[in-house]
C-alpha positions in Angstrom: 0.0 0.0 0.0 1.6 3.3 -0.7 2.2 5.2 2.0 0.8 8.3 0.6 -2.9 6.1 1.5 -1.8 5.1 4.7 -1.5 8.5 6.0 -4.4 9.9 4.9 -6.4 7.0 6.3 -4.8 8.1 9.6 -5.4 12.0 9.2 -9.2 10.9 8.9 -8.6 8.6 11.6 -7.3 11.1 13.9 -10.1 14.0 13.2 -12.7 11.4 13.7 -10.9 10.8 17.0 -10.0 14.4 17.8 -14.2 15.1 17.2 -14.7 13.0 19.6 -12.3 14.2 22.5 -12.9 18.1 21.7 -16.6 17.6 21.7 -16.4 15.7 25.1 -14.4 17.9 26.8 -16.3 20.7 25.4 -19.6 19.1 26.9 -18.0 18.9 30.4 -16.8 23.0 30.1 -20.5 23.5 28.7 -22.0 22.1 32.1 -19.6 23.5 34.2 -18.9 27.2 32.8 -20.6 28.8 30.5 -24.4 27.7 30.6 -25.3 31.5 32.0 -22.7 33.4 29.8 -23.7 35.5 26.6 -20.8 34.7 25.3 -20.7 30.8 25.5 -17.3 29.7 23.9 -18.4 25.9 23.8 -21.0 27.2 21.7 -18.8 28.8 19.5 -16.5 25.6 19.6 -19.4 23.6 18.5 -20.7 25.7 15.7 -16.7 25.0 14.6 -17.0 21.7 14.8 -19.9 21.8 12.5 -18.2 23.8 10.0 -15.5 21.6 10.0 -17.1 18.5 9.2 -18.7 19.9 6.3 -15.4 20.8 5.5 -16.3 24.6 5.2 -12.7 25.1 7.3 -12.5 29.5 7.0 -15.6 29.2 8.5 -14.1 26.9 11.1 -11.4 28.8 11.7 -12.9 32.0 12.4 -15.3 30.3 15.4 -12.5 28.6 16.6 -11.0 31.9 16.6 -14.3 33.7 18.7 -14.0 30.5 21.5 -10.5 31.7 21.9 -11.1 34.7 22.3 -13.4 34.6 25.3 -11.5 31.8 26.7 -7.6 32.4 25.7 -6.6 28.8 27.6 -9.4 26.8 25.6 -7.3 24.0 24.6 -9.6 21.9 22.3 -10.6 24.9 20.5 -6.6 25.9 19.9 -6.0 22.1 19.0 -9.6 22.5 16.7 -7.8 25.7 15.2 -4.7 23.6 14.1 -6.5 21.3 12.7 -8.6 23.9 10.1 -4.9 25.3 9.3 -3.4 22.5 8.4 -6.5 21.5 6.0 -6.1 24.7 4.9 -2.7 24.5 3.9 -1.4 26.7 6.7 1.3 24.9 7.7 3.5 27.4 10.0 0.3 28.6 12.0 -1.0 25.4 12.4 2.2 24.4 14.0 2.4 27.6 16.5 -1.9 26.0 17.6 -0.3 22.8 18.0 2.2 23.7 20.4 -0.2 26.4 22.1 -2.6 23.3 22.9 0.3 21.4 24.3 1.0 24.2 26.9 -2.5 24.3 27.7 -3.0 20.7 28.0 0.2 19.3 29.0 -0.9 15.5 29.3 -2.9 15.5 26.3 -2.0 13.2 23.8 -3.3 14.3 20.7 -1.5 17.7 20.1 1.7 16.0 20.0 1.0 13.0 17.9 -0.8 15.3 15.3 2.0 17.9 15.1 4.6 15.0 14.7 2.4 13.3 12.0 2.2 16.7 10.1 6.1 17.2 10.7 6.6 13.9 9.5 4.7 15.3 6.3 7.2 18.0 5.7 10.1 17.5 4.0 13.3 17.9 6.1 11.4 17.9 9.4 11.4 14.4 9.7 13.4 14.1 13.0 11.7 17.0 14.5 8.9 14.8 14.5 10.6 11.9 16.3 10.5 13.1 19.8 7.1 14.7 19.8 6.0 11.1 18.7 7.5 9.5 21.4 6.4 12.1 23.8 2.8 11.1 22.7 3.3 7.1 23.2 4.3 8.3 26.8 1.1 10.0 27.5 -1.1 7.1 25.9 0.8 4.6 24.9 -2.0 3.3 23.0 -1.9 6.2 20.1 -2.5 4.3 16.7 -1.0 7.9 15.1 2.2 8.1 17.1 2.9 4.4 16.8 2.0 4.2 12.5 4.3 7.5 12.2 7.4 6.0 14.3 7.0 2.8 12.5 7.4 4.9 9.0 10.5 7.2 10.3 12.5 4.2 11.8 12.1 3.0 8.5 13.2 5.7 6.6 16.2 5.7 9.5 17.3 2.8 8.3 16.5 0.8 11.7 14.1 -1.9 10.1 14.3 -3.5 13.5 12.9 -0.8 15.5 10.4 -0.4 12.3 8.9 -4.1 12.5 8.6 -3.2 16.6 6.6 -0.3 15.8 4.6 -2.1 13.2 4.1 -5.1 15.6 2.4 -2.6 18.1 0.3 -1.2 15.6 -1.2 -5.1 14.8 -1.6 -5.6 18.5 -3.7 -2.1 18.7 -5.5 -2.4 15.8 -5.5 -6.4 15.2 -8.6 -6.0 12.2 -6.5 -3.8 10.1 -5.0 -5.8 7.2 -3.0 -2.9 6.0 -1.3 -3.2 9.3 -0.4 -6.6 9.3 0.9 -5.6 5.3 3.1 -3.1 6.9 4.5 -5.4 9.4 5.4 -8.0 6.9 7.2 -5.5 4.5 8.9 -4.0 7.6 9.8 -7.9 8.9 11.4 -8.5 5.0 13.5 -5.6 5.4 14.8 -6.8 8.9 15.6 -10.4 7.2 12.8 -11.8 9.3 11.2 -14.2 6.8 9.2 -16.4 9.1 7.9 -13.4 10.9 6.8 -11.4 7.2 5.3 -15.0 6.1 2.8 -14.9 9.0 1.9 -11.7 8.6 0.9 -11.9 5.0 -1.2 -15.0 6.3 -2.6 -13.0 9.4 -3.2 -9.9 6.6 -5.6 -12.5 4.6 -6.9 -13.6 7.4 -8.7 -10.3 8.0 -8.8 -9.6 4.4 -9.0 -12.8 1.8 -9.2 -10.7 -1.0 -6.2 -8.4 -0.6 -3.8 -8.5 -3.6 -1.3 -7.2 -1.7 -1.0 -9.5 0.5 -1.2 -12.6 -1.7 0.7 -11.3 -4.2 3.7 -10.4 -1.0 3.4 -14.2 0.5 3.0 -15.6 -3.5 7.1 -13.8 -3.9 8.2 -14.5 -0.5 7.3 -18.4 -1.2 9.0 -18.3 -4.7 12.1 -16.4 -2.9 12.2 -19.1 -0.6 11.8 -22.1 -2.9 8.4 -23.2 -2.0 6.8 -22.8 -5.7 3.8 -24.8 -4.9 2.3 -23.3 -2.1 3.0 -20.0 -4.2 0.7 -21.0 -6.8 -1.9 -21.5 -4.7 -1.9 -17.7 -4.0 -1.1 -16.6 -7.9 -4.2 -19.1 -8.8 -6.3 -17.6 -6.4 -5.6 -14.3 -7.5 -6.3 -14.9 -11.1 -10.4 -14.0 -10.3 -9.6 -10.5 -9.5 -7.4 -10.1 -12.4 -10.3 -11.0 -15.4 -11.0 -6.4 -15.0 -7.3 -5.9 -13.7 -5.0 -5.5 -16.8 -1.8 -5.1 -14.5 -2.7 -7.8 -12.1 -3.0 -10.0 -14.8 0.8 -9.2 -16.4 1.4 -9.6 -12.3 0.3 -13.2 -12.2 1.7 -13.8 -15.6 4.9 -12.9 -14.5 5.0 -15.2 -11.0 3.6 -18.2 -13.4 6.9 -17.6 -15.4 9.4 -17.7 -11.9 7.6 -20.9 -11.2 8.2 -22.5 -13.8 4.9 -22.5 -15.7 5.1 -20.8 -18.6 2.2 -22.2 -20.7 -0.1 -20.4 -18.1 1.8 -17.1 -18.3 1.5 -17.5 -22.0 -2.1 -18.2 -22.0 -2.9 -14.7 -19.5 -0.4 -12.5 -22.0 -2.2 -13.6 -25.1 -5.6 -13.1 -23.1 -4.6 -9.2 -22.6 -6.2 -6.1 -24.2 -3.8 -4.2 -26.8 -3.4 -1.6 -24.4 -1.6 -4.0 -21.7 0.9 -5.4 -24.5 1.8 -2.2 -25.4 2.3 -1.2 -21.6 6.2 -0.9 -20.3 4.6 -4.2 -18.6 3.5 -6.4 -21.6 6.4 -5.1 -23.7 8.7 -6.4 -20.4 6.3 -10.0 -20.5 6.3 -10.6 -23.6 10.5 -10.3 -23.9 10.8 -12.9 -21.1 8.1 -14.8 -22.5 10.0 -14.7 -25.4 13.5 -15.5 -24.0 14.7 -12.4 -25.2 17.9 -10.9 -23.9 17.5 -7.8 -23.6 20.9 -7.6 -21.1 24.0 -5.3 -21.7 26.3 -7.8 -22.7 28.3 -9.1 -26.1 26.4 -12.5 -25.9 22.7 -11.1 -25.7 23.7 -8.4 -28.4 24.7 -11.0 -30.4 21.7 -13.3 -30.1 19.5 -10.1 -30.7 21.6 -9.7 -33.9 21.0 -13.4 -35.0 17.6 -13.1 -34.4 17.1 -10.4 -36.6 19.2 -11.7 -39.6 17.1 -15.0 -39.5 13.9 -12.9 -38.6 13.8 -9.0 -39.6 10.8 -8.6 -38.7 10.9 -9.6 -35.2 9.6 -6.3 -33.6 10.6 -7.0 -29.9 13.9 -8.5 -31.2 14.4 -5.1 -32.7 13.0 -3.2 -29.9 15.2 -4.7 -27.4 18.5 -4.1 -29.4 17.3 -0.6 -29.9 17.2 -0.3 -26.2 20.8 -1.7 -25.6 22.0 0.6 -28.5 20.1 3.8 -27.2 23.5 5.4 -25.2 26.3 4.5 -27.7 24.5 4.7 -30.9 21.6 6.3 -30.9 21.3 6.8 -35.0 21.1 2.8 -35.4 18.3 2.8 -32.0 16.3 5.0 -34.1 16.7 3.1 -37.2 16.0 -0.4 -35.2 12.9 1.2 -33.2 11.5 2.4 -36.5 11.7 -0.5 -37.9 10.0 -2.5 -34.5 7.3 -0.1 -34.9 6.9 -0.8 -38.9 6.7 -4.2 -37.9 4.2 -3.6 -35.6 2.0 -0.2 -35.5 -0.3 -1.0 -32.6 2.8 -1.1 -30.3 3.0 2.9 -28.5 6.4 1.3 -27.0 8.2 0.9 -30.1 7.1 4.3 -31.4 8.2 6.0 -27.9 11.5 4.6 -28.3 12.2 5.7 -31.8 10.7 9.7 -30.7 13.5 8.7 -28.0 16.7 8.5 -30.2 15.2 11.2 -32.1 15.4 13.6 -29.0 18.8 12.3 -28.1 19.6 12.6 -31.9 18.0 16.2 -31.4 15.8 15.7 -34.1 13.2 17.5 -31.9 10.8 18.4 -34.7 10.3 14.7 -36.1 10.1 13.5 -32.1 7.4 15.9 -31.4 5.4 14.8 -34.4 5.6 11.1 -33.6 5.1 11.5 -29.7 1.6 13.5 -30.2 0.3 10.8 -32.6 1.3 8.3 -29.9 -0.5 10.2 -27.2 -3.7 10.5 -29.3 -3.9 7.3 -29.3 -2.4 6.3 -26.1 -3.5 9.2 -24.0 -1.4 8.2 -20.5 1.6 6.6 -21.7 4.4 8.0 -19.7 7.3 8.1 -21.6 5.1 9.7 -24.3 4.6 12.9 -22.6 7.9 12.7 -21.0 10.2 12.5 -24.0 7.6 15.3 -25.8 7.9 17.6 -22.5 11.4 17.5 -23.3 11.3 17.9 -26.9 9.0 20.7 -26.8 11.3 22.3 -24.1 14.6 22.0 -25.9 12.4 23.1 -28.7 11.4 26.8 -26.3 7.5 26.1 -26.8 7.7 26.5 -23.3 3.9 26.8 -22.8 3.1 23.2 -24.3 6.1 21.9 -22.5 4.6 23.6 -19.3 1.3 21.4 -20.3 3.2 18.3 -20.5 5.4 18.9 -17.5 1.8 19.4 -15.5 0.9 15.7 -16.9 3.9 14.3 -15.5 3.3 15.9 -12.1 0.0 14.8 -11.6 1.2 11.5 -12.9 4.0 11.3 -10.4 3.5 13.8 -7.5 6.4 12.6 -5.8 8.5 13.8 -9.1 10.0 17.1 -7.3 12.1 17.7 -10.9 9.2 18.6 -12.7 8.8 21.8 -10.6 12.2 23.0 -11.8 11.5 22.6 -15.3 8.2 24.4 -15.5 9.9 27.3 -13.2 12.9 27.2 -15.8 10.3 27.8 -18.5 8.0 30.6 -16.7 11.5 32.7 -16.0 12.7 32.5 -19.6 9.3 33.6 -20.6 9.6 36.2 -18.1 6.5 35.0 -16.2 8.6 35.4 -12.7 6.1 35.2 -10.2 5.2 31.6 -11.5 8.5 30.5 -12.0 9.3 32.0 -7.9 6.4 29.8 -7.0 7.5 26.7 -9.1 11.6 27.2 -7.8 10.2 27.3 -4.4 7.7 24.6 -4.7 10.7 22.2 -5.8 13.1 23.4 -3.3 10.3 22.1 -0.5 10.2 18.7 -2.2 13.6 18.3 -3.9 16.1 15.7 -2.6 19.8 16.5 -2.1 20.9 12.9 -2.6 19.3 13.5 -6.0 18.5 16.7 -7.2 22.1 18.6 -5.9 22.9 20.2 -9.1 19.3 21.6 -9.6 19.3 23.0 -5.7 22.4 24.4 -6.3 21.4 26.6 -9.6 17.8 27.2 -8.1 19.7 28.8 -5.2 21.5 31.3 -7.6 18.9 32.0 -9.4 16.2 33.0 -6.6 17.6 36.4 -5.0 18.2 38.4 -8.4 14.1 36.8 -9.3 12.8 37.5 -5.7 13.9 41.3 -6.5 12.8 41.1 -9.7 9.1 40.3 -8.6 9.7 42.5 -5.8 10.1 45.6 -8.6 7.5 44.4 -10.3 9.2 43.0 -13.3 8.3 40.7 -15.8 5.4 39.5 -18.1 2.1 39.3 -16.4 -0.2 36.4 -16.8 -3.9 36.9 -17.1 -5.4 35.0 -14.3 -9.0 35.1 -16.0 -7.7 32.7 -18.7 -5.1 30.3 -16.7 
């Protein structure tokens, strides 16, 4: 399960949660207090609350605001204020409510746990958010949110011990969560634990029969381990839910093949749609199913070459030695991927590779002219709009390269690169306050391990633009047609 899902399942978690502490304790102040008082701040609270579960958050906000007002050491209402400003995006308020409800309440869970979940959401905060978790576990040691976000930052830590701990206490909190017990056994494969992860895919299925995840995890941890029969009993059982699952399908395929039984992969690859052979997928399935060697060495270039002498029409033959001749000669990959896609038209991959040489060749022109017939008739093929975001980039049609750039994005949130590329094209268009936004948008998500260079010219570039915007400078965009 990505972990993007996970988290959000546990923001919902904790607001349901959090509803239900505020509104309690706001009951008890209601008796107590304020049942006399023209001014009743539980009222206000609860006219928040409201406005917050229909989601109407400024509206939230500013009644959260009123309770505080009257009653400055309110602590629900500051924790209730937090929580509007994060799901407004207000990240740096949000954390000064957070920490204002922890004075208040001092042996209150929940303010810690859900400021070290949201630090845990910001990039380069991460251990920040470690001792604010533990903290929480130490008020009430049974906070699902504490434990979940402890479990993810050992990991990332590199301590897959301490992870699969963490993990394990989640399954004993919550036993009826199957996403849990999924956790555990990815975080029990990474400590080397394969008994452990084994019987958590099992206790995972237990609680949830149909989970893919699951089956497919025990179906590769049996192959791994030599136990091919018992894996097939999990690929087989899976092969229901594949029949309106294109990609589970080439999944199963492929575990038929590392078990030996080809024929069956065969028979699910030839039962695909068109659109799943021409997936990075079903071209990768159908090379293995063909023994293919598509590897980087003299031996499997020379059986690619023998193949195509004796067959030269043999379009995933050609593909694959287009692919191994991509970085070293990129005039014969264009040549061989032409050809693949001659040989077969329906096949997006093969034309995506040759409008790849082409931009490498720097052919721009002919790439961008292939690439848009591909997407018109494969509308979210990846590498399609990647290679023509590039094309059209090196090409300075900056706004349709912007338009492609925002395809990838969406596509691949977790892509911080894009962001510097659309900034790259609103400053050399001149359009500086988008491009501020974009460099700084990237900056917050960009990784030093792997964007250094970028970070390092961004960083140049940003006080000369900051001034510039400041001044006023550059082309304005009209917001009534963006």
């Amino acid at each position: 399960m990505p972990c993007g899902s996970r988290e959000r399942r546990l923001v919902a978690a904790l607001a349901c949660a959090l509803l239900l502490v505020c509104a309690h304790g706001a009951a008890a102040q209601e008796r107590d207090e304020f049942d006399e008082t023209a001014t009743d701040p539980v009222k206000l609270f609860n006219r928040g609350q409201e406005a917050h579960a229909k989601k109407d958050y400024e509206r939230a906000l500013e009644l959260y605001e009123e309770a505080l007002q009257v009653k400055p050491d309110f602590a629900e209402a500051e924790f209730q204020k937090a929580a509007a400003l994060v799901a407004l995006k207000r990240l740096p308020e949000a954390e000064k409510s957070y920490r204002r409800a922890m004075e208040l309440s001092k042996t209150w869970a929940l303010p810690p746990a859900a400021l070290g979940l949201m630090l845990v959401r910001t990039p380069g905060r991460e251990k920040e958010a470690e001792p604010l978790l533990r903290r929480a576990l130490e008020l009430d040691a049974k906070n699902l949110t504490a434990v979940v976000a402890l479990a993810e930052l050992r990991v990332r830590a590199g301590d897959a011990a301490e992870s699969a701990t963490f993990w394990r206490r989640a399954t004993e909190l919550k036993p009826d969560d199957a996403s849990l017990w999924l956790s555990l056994a990815r975080a029990e494969l990474n400590a080397k634990d394969s008994a452990g992860a084994l019987k958590s895919f099992g206790r995972a299925l237990d609680v949830d029969s149909a989970s893919v995840e699951a089956r497919l995890g025990r179906a590769d941890l049996l192959i791994s381990t030599g136990e091919k029969e018992r894996a097939l009993e999990d690929v087989r059982a899976l092969e229901v839910l594949a029949k309106s699952d294109w990609k589970l399908a080439i999944a199963i395929a492929n575990r038929y093949g590392l078990v030996g039984k080809k024929e069956e992969a065969r028979r699910i690859y030839d039962s695909l749609p068109a659109e799943a052979k021409q997936s990075e997928e079903g071209r990768k399935l159908s090379a293995a199913l063909n023994d293919l060697p598509c590897e980087e060495t003299p031996e499997a270039r020379a059986a690619l070459e023998q193949l195509i002498a004796s067959d030269p029409k043999n379009a995933p033959a050609l593909a694959c030695l287009g692919r191994l001749e991509r970085t070293g000669k990129p005039e014969r990959s264009a040549q061989l991927y032409r050809r693949a896609a001659e040989a077969e038209p329906s096949n997006a991959d093969y034309a995506v590779g040759y409008a790849a040489a082409l931009v490498q060749l720097k052919r721009f022109e002919e790439a961008v002219a292939v690439l848009r017939r591909v997407i018109a008739a494969a509308p979210e093929h990846y590498e399609a709009h990647a290679n023509l975001a590039a094309a059209l980039f090196e090409l300075k049609l900056y706004n349709p390269a912007i338009v492609e750039y925002k395809w990838i994005g969406s596509a691949k949130p977790e892509l911080a690169v894009v962001h510097f590329f659309i900034a790259i094209a609103h400053d050399r268009m001149g359009e500086y306050e988008e491009a501020l936004s974009e460099y700084e948008t990237f900056l917050a998500r960009a990784d030093a391990g792997v964007n250094q260079l970028e970070i390092e010219k961004v960083n140049l570039r940003l006080p000369t633009l900051r001034n510039q915007v400041k001044r006023g400078e550059g082309a304005k965009k009209d917001k009534r047609t963006q």
